[in-house]
DRENBAZA-262992 format. One record per residue (C-alpha): residue in three letters; x, y, z; residue number from 1. Coordinates in pm, 1 decimal. Last residue first. Layout:
N
res, u, v, w, n
ALA, X, Y, Z, NUM
...
***
This chain:
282
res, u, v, w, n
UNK, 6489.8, -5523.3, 525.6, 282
UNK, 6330.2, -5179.5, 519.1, 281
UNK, 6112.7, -5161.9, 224.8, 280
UNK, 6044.9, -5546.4, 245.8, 279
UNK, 5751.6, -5423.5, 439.9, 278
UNK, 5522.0, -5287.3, 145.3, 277
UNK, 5638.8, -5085.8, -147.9, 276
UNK, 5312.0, -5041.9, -248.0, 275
UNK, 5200.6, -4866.4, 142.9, 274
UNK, 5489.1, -4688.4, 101.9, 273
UNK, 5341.7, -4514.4, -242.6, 272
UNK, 5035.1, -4451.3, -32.9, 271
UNK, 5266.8, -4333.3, 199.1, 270
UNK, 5474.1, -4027.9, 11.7, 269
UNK, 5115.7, -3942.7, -133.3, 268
UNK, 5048.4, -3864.8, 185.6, 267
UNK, 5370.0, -3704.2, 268.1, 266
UNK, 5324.9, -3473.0, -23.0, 265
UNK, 4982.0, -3355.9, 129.9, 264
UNK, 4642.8, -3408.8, -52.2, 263
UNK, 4522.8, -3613.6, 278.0, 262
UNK, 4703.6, -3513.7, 575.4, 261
UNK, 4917.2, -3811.6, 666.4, 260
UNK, 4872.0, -4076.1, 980.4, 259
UNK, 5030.5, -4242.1, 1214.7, 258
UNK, 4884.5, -4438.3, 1490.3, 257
UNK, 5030.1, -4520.2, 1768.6, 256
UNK, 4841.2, -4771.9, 2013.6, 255
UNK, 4948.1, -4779.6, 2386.5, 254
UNK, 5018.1, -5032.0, 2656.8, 253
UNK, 4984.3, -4959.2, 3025.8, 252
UNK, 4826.8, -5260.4, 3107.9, 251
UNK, 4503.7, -5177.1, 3269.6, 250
UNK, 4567.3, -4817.4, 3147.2, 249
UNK, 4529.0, -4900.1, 2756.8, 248
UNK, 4635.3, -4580.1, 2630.1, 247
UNK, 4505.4, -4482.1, 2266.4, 246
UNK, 4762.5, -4242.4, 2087.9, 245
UNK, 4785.5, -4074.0, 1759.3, 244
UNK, 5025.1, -3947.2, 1552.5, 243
UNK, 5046.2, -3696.9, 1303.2, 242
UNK, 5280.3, -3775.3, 1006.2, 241
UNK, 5583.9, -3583.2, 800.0, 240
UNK, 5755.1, -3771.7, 577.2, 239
UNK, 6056.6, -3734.2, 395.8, 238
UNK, 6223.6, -3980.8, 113.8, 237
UNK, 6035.2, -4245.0, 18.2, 236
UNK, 6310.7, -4541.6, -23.7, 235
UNK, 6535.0, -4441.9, 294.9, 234
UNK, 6282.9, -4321.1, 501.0, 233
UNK, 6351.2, -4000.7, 686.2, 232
UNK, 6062.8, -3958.6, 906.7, 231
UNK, 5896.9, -3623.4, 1099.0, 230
UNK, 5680.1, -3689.9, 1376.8, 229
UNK, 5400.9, -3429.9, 1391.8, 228
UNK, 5177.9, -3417.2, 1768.8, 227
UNK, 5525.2, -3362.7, 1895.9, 226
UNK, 5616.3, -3625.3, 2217.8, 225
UNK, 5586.7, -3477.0, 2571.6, 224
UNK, 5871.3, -3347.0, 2760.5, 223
UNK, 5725.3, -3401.1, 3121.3, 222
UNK, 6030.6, -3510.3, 3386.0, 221
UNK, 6383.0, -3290.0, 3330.8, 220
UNK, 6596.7, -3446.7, 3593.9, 219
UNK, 6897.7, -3253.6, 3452.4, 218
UNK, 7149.1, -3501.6, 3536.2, 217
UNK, 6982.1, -3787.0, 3299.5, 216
UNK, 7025.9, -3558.7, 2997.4, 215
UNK, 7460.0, -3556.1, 3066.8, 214
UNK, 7409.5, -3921.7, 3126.3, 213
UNK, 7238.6, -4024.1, 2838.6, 212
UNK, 7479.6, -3792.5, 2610.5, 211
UNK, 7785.3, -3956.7, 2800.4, 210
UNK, 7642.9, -4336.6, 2687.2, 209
UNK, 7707.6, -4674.2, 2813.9, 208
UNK, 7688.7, -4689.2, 3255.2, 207
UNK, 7443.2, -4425.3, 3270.4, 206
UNK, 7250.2, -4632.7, 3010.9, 205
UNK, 7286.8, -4936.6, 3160.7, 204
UNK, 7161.5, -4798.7, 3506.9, 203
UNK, 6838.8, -4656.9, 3322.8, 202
UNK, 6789.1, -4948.9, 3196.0, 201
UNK, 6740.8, -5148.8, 3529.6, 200
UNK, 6573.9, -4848.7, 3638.2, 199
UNK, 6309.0, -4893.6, 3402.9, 198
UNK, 6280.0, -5307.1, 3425.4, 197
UNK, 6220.3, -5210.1, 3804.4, 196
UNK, 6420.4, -5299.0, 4092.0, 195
UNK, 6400.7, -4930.8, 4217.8, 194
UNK, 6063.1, -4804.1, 4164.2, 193
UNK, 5794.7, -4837.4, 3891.2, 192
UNK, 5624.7, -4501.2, 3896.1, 191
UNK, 5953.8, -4353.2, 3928.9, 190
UNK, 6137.2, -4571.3, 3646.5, 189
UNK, 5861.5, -4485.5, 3468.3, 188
UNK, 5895.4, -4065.8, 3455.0, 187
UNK, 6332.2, -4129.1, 3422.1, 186
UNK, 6250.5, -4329.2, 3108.9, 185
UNK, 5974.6, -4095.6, 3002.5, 184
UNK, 6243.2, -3783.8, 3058.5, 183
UNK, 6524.0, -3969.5, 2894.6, 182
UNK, 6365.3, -4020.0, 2544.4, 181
UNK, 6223.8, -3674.4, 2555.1, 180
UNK, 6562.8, -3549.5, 2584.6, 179
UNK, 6705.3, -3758.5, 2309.5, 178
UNK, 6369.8, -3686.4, 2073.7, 177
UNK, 6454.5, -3334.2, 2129.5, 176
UNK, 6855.4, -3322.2, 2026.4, 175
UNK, 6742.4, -3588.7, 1750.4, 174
UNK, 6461.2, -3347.6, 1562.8, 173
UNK, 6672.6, -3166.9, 1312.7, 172
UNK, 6810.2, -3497.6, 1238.9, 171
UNK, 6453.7, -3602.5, 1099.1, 170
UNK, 6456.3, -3948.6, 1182.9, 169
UNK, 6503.1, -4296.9, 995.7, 168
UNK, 6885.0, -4269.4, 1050.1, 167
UNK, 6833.0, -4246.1, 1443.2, 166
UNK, 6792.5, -4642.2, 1505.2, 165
UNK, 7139.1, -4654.8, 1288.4, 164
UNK, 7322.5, -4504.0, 1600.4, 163
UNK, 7225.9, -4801.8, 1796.1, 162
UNK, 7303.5, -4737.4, 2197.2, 161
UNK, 7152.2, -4422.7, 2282.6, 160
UNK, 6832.4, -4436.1, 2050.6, 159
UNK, 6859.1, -4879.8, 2129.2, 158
UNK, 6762.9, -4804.3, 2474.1, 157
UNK, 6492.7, -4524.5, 2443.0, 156
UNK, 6348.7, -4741.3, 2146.2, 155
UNK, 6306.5, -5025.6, 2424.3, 154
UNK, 6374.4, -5384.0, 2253.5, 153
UNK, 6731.7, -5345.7, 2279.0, 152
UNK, 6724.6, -5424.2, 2659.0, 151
UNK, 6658.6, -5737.6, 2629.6, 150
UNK, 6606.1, -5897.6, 2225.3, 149
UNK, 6481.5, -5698.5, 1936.9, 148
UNK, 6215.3, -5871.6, 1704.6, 147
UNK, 5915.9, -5670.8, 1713.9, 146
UNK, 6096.1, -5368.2, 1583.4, 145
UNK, 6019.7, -5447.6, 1184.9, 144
UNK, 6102.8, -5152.7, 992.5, 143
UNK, 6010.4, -4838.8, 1071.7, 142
UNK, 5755.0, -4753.1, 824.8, 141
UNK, 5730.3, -5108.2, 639.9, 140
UNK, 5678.7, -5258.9, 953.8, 139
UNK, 5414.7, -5002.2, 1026.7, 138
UNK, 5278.6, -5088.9, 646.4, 137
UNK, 5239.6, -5413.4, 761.5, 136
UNK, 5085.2, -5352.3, 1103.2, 135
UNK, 5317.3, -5407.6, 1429.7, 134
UNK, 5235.6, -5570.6, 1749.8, 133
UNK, 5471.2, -5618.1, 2108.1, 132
UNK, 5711.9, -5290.2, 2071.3, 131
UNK, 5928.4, -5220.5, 2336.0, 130
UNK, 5839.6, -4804.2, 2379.5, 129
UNK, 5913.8, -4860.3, 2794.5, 128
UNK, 5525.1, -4767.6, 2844.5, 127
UNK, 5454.7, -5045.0, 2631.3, 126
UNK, 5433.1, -5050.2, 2250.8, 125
UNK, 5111.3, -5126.9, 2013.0, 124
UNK, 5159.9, -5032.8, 1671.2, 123
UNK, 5003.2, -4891.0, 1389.7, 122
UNK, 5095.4, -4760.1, 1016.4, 121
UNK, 4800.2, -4774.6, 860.6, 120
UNK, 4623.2, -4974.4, 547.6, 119
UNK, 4529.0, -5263.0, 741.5, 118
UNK, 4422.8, -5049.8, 1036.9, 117
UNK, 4128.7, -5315.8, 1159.1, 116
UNK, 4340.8, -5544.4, 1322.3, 115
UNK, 4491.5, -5277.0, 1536.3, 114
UNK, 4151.1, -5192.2, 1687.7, 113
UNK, 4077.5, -5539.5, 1759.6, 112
UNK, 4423.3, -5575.0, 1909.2, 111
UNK, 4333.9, -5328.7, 2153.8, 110
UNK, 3998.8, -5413.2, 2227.9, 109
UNK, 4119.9, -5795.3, 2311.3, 108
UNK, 4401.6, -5651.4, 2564.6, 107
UNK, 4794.0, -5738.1, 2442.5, 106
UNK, 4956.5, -5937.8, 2681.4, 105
UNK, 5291.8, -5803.5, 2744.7, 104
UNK, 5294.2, -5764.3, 3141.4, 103
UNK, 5339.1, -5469.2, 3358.6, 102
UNK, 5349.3, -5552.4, 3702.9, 101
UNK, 5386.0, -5226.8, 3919.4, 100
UNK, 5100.1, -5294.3, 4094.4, 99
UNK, 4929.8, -5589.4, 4001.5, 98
UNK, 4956.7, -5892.0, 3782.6, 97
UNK, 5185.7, -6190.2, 3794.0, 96
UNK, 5231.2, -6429.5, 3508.9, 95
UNK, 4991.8, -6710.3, 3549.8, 94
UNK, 5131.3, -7043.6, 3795.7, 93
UNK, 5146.4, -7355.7, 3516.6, 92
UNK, 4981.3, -7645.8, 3424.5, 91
UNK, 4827.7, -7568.5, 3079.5, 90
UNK, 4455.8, -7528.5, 3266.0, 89
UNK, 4619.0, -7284.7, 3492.4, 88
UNK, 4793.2, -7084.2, 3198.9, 87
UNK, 4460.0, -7075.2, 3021.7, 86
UNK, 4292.7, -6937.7, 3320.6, 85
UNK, 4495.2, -6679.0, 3367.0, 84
UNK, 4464.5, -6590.4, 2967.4, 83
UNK, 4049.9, -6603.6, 3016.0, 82
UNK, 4125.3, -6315.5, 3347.4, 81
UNK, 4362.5, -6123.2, 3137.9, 80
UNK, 4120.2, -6124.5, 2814.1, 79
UNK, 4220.9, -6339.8, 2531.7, 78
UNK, 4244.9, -6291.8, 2125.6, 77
UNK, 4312.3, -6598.5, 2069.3, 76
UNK, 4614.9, -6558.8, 1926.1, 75
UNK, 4726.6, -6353.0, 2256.1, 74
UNK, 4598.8, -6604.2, 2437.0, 73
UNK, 4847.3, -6828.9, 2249.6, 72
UNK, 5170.8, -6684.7, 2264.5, 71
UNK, 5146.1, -6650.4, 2609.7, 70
UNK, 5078.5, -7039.1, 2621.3, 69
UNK, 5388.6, -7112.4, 2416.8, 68
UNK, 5605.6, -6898.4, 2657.2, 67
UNK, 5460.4, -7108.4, 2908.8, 66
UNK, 5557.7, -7410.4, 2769.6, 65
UNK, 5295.7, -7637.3, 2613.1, 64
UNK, 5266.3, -7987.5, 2793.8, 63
UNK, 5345.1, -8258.0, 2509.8, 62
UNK, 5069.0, -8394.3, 2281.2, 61
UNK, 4727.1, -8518.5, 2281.7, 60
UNK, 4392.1, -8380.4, 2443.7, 59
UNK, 4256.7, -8344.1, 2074.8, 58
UNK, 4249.2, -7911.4, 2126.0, 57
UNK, 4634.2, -7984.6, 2188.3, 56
UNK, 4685.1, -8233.5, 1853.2, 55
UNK, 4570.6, -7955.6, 1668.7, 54
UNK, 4759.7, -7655.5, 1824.4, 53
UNK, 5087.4, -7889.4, 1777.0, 52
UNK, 4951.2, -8037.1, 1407.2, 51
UNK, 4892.6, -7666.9, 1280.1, 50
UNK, 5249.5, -7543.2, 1363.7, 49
UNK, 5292.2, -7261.0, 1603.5, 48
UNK, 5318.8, -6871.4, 1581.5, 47
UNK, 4959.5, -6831.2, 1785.0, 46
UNK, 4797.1, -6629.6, 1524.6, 45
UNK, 4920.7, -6926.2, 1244.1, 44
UNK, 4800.1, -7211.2, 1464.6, 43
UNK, 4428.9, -7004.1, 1467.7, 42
UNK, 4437.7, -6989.4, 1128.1, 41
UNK, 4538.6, -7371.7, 1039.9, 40
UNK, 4268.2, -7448.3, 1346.4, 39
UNK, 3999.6, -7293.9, 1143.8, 38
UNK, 3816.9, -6968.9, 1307.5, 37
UNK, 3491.8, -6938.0, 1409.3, 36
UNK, 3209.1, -7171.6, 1273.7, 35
UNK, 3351.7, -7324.1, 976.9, 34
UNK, 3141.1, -7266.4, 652.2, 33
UNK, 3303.9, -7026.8, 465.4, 32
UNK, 3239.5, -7043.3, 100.3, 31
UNK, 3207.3, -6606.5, 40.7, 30
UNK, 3545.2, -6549.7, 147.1, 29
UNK, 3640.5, -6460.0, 551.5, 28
UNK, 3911.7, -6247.5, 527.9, 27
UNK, 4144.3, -6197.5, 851.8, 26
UNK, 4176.4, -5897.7, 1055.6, 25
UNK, 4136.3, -6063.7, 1394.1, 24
UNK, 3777.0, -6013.8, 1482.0, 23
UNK, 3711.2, -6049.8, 1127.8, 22
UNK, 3744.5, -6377.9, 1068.7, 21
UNK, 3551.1, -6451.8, 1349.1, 20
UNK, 3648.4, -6614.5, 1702.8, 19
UNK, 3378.0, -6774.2, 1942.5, 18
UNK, 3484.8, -7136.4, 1778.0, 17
UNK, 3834.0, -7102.3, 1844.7, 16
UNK, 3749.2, -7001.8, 2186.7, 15
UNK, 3521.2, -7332.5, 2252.7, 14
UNK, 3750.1, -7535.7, 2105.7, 13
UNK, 4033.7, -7424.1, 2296.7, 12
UNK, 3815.9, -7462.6, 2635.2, 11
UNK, 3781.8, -7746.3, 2531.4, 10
UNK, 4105.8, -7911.0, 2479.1, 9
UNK, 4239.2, -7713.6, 2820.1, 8
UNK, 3953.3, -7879.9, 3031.3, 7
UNK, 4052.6, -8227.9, 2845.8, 6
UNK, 4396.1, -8182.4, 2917.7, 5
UNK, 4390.6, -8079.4, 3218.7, 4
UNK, 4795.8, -7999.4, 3284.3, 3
UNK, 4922.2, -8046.7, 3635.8, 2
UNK, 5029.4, -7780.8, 3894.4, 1
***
């Protein structure tokens, strides 16, 4: 496949230009006069320089990579069928969907949602808990989990193989969250069959850690997380928050929320989280 520039250039445009400040949780100050968004703030959604996204909606510059492309229909805010599409115009085959095919891309609604919980802790993980979108104070929460590489990128991975990813929870709580852990790992590697990103951990796993192993061998399926999680942050101390999910089932993605009861030490707790902002955890 070859790259239309010109068809990619305006279709570009024309997204930019459908895009409000607002649809992706940015300010939009009382002198705005660009319709949509301005290439600087699209560039920064997409995690590229202004002068690449730039000199792509002015039909100039090299072919974007496909990785690149990814990055930007999620900028953009893209459905599956507009991010399709976008790969074809770029030149390349889309990433495969179906049955078993779970991709990344975040949906539109989703991200919408996220966008709006500026004062929250949110994110949006896939069914293996890899996380793909954080909020600020979620970042601050857990620290930022966006940024783990293979296998580490699955909570269920890094809770058998990191002992410092169980410091920021209640150790009362570990012997559960381990069990619960390996019944959703064992649940998707089912759904998704031998071959699978699940099984391939899975295998790991057996092959790393006796405690994995010893849960694996009871086939226990079903163990459901608490509606209270219970955090041990290391600059607010304890915090106890209900959680939330919304399931996207097109791509099997989910948004956790969590959230204090207001008037409650852990609220207060937050708020003063919320202050600290994400630098609590670096």
């Amino acid at each position: 496949m070859e790259i239309d520039r010109a068809a990619l250039a305006a279709f570009l445009r024309r997204r930019r230009a459908l895009l409000q400040p607002e649809d992706v949780g940015l300010p939009r100050g009382p002198r705005r006069r660009t319709v949509g968004l301005r290439r600087e703030e699209v560039a920064e959604l997409c995690h590229m320089s202004t002068d690449y996204y730039a000199r792509l909606e002015r039909e100039r510059g090299p072919q974007p990579s496909e990785s690149m492309i990814a990055s930007m229909a999620q900028g953009l805010h893209l459905s599956l069928d507009e991010r399709d599409h976008l790969f074809r115009l770029a030149g390349h085959a889309p990433p495969v969907r179906g049955t078993g095919a779970v991709g990344e891309h975040i949906s539109p609604g989703l991200l919408r949602v996220l966008d709006r919980l500026t004062d929250t802790p949110a994110e949006v993980v896939t069914e293996l808990g890899e996380t793909l979108r954080q909020t600020p104070l979620g970042v601050a929460l857990t620290g930022d989990t966006t940024g783990f590489a293979g296998p580490a990128r699955s909570i269920g991975y890094r809770w058998f193989t990191d002992p410092g990813t169980r410091a920021l929870y209640e150790p009362a709580d570990h012997a559960f969250l381990s069990r619960m852990f390996v019944s959703g790992l064992r649940e998707v590697a089912a759904l998704r069959g031998p071959g699978s990103r699940a099984s391939h951990y899975a295998e790991l796993l057996l092959a790393r850690s006796d405690e994995f192993r010893d849960l694996w061998d009871r086939h226990e399926v079903g163990i459901r997380p608490h509606h209270v999680k219970r955090f041990v942050h290391p600059e607010v101390g304890a915090l106890e928050l209900n959680c939330q999910t919304l399931l996207d089932p097109d791509q099997s993605h989910r948004l956790v929320v969590y959230t204090a009861v207001p008037g409650s030490e852990s609220h207060e707790r937050l708020r003063l989280l919320a202050v600290i902002g994400p630098r609590a955890l670096r």
